[in-house]
Every structure is written in structure tokens, then in C-alpha cells.
C-alpha positions in Angstrom: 37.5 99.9 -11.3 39.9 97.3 -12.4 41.8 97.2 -9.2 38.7 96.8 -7.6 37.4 93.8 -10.2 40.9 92.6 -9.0 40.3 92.5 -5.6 36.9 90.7 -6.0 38.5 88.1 -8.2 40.9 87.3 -5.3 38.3 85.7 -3.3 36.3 84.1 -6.6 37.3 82.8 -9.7 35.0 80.0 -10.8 34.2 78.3 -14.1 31.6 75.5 -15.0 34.5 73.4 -17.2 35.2 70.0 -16.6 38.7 69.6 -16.3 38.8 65.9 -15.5 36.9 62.8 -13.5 38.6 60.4 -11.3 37.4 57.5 -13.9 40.4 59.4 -15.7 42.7 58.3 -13.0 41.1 54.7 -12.6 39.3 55.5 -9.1 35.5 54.9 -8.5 33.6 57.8 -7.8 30.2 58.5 -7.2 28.6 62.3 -8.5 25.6 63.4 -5.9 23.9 65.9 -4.8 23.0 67.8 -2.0 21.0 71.2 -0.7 22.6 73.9 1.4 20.1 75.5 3.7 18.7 77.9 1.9 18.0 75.1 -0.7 20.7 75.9 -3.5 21.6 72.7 -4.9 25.3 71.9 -4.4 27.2 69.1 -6.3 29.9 66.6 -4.8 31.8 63.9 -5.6 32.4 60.7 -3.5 35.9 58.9 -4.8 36.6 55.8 -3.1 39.7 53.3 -2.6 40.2 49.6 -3.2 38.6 48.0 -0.6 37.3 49.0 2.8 38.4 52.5 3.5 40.4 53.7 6.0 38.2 56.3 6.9 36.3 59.6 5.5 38.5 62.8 4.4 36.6 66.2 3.5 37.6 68.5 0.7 36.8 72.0 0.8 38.9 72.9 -2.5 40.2 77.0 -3.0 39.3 79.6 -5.1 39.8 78.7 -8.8 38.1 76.7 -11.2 36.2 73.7 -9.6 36.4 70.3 -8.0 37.3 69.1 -11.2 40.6 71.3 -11.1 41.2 70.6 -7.4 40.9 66.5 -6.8 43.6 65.3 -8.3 46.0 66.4 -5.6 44.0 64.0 -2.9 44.4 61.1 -5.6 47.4 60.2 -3.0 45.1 59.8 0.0 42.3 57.6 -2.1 45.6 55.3 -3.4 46.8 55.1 0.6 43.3 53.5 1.3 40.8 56.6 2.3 37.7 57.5 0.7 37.5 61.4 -0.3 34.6 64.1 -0.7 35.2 67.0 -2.5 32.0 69.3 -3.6 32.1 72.7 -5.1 30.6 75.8 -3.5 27.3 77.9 -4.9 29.1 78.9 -8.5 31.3 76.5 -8.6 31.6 73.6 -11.8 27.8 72.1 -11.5 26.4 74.0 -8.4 23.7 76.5 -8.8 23.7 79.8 -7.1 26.1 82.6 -7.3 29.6 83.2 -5.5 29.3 84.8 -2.5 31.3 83.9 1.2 28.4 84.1 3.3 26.7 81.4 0.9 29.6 79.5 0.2 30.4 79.4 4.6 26.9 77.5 4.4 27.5 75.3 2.0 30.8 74.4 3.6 28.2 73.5 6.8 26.0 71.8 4.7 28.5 69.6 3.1 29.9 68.5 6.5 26.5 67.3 7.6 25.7 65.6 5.0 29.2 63.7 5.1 28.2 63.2 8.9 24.7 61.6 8.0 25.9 59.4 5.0 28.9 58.2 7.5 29.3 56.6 10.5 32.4 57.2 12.3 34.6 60.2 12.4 35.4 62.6 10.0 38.6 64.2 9.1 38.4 67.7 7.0 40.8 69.4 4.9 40.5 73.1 3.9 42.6 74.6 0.6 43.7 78.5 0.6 39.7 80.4 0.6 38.8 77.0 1.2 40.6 77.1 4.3 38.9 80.2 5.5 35.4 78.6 4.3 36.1 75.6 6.7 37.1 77.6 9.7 34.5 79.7 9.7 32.0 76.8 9.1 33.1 74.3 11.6 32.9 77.6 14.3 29.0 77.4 13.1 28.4 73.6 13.2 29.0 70.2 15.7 31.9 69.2 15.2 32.2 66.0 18.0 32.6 63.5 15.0 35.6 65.5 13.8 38.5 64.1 14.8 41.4 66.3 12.1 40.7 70.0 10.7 43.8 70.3 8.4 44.2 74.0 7.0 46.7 74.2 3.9 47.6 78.0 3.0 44.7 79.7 5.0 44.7 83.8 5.0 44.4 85.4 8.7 42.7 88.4 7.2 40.7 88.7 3.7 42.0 92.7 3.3 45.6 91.9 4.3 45.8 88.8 1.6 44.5 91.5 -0.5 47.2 93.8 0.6 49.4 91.0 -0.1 48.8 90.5 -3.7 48.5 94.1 -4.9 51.8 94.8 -3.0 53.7 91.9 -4.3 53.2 94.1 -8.4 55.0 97.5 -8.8 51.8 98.9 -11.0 49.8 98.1 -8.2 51.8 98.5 -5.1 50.7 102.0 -4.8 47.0 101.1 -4.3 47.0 98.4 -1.4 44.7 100.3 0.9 41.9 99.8 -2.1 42.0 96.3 -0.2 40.8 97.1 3.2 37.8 98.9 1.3 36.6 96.4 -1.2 37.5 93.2 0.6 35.1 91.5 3.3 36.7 91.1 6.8 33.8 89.9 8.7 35.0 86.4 7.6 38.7 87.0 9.1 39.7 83.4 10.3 41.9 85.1 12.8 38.9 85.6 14.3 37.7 82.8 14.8 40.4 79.9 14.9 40.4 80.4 18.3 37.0 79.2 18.8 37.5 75.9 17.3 38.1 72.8 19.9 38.7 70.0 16.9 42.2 69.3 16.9 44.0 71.1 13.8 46.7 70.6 11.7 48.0 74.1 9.7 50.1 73.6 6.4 52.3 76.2 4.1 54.8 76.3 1.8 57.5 78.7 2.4 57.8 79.7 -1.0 53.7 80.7 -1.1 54.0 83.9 -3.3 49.8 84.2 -2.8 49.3 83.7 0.5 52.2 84.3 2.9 52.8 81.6 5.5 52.8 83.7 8.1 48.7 83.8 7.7 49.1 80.1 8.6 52.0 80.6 11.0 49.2 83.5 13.0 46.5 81.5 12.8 48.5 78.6 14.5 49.6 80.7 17.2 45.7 82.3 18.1 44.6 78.5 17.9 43.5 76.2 21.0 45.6 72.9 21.1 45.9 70.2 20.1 47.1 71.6 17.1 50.6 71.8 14.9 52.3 73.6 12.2 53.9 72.0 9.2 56.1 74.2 6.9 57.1 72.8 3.5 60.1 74.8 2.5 60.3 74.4 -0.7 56.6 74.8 -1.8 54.7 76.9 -3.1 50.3 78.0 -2.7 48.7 74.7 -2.0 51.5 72.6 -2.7 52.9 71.2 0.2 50.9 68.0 -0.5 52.8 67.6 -3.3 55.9 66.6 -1.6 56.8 62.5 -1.5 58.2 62.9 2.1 55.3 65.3 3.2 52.8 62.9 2.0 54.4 60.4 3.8 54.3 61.7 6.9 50.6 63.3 6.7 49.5 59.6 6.0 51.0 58.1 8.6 49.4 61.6 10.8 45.6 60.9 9.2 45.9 57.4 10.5 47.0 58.4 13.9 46.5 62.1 14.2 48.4 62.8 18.2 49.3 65.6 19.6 51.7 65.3 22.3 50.5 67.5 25.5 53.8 69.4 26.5 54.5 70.4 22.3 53.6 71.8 19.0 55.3 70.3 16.2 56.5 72.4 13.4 57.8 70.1 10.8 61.0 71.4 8.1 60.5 69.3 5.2 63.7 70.1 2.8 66.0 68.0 6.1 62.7 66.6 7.6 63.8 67.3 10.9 61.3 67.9 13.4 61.6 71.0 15.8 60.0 70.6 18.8 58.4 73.6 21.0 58.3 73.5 24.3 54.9 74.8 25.6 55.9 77.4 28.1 53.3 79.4 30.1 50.0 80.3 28.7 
């Protein structure tokens, strides 16, 4: 029962605390809110730059705690001139409802069109770990023409095999990875659906994930329509590539002009940041 109360806690771990505001930080923020479909009030946060923004970024934050927890590390993005959403999930810090991936899938859907309504112009949207997965699975459900970035930072392919993952990475619990492929959900697999997806898409992981393994993000690359790319942060760890100086550098300049050469995938090294290019080759 514990390994199994384990498992569940993988996909879930919320709290209603308030860890911080972006007043903390000196940014203007608006706190609204919204209804997902089946009415469930969701609650969000609008945090905008110094003058006329750049553009509109989406936040579907990961697993733990809240937005409160999670928006600090886009405070870089809202100081280079864009304007950033971030909500939290049925559960989650002041949203009502209970955790739950097929609810928090239409929240995900319900937050991108109510960005899309309050906003003119395109939309660029950025997915965190079960976040990640949340966002995948959502655009596959919803228009996406206003879209013009998906960015997916330390996705999981497979629910059950991040499972398998973390009980196999502990030598008390190494013994019991197949209780993963029985407790954990995988009709929400984004290897399953990635493919489907015709925004253009950006995956990021750190090499040094010890949660989720990049090779989740490297697989999910591969089974992915272009345009997309693949940036590894080698000396990162779970969500953390953003965290790099040079990385942010570079994934401003990228938000700004997001292209994706035809005849290449990029797959960026960030400890020399050298770029290594891949030639297409043959479908």
C-alpha cells in the first residue's frame, strides 16, 4: 500500500500554501479566474513586463506544490519583455476540484482558450515535467492555429515507465517496479500522442534529470512531426535547464524568432554551447 500511495504521489503532489507573489519580485500581476468545462473554477495569474509586451507565454507548471512554487523560474522571460500566464490545475493552490489527469488535461484546454480569447495574436506555450504531458495531450484536444511555440521541458513518454523510473532508481524499492505498470494511468502516454501535434515544438532536458530521464524527451522528439528541436542542458538537472544564463539566452533570442530550418533538427550542448546539427535523412 505504500508503494502504491508512492506511485500515485508521482503524478500529484499539491498543497494550497502560498509560497510567494510576483509583487515579491517587483512585477505586476493580475490574480483571475476562470471555469474549465465541467465548471470547476480554476485560478491564474497574469504577470506582466515594463511596457508593451513582447508577446503572450503559457505556463502549465509540474506536479508539486502550486503556481506559487512554480513562477519564479519564468521571472526571466517577464524581465526580457514578455507577459506570462501561469494557473494551477483542479487541486492545485486556490483551484477547486480534486487532482485527477483527465480533469487536469481539461483544464490545461480551458486555460489555453481563455488565453486565446483575452489575447489577440499568437500564443506561445510552455509545459513543466506532468505539466508537459498535461500540455501535449491538451493541445492534441484543442485549435491550436494561434500557437506559434509548444516548448516541453522534462516531459515523460510513458506514465508507468517514469514510474518504473523512480522506484528503480531506490534499492528498497527496486524490486517492486512492475507495481508501476499496475497502479499508473497510461492512457495519457504522450508518446502517443506527440505525433499528432502540427504546432511547431521545442523539447528541453537536463542531462543530469535523476526524475525523469531525458531520454523521455529525447523519444518524444524523435515520434514528433517537424518543425521541432531538441535542447539538452548538460549539466541540469528536473526542470532546470531554464536556469542556465547561456540557455536563457538563447531561448529568448528562440521565443522571439522561433525557426526551424527545413533540412535540420537542432540539438543544442549547453556546457561548450556548440550546436550539432542533424541532417534530415530519409523519412
Amino acid at each position: 500500500m505504500l508503494l502504491f500511495a508512492g506511485c500515485t504521489n508521482l503524478v500529484f503532489q499539491p498543497d494550497r500554501a502560498v509560497y510567494a507573489t510576483p509583487a515579491q519580485y517587483g512585477a505586476a500581476y493580475e490574480n483571475v479566474t476562470f471555469a474549465s468545462a465541467d465548471g470547476t473554477k480554476l485560478d491564474g495569474w497574469w504577470i506582466r513586463p515594463q511596457g508593451e509586451p513582447k508577446g503572450t507565454v503559457l505556463v502549465v507548471h509540474g506536479n508539486a506544490r502550486n503556481m506559487s512554487a512554480h513562477f519564479q523560474g519564468f521571472g526571466f522571460l517577464v524581465r526580457s519583455g514578455w507577459e506570462v500566464f501561469i494557473f494551477d490545475y483542479r487541486g492545485y493552490g486556490k483551484s477547486g476540484g480534486e487532482p485527477g489527469m483527465e480533469g487536469a488535461v481539461e483544464d490545461t484546454v480551458a486555460a489555453i482558450r481563455y488565453v486565446l480569447r483575452r489575447r489577440s495574436g499568437s500564443l506561445t506555450v510552455i509545459g513543466q515535467s506532468l505539466g508537459a504531458v498535461l500540455l501535449i495531450d491538451a493541445l492534441a484536444r484543442t485549435e491550436t492555429d494561434r500557437i506559434r511555440l509548444a516548448v516541453f521541458d522534462s516531459a515523460f513518454a510513458s506514465l508507468p515507465e517514469a514510474g518504473d523510473d523512480a522506484l528503480s532508481g531506490n534499492a528498497l524499492t527496486w524490486p517492486f517496479q512492475w507495481l508501476a505498470y499496475l497502479t499508473l494511468d497510461d492512457r495519457y502516454d504522450a508518446i502517443d500522442r506527440v505525433g499528432t501535434l502540427k504546432v511547431p515544438k521545442l523539447f528541453l532536458a537536463g542531462s543530469k534529470d535523476r526524475i525523469v530521464n531525458p531520454n523521455h524527451s529525447w523519444r518524444l522528439f524523435d515520434a514528433a512531426s517537424r518543425p521541432r528541436a531538441f535542447w539538452l542542458a548538460t549539466e541540469a538537472g528536473h526542470i532546470r535547464a531554464l536556469e542556465s544564463p547561456a540557455l536563457r539566452r538563447h531561448f529568448v533570442a528562440f521565443l522571439s524568432r522561433p525557426v526551424f530550418p527545413a533540412d535540420f533538427s537542432e540539438m543544442l550542448i549547453f556546457d561548450k554551447i556548440s550546436i550539432i546539427k542533424k541532417s534530415k535523412g530519409p523519412d
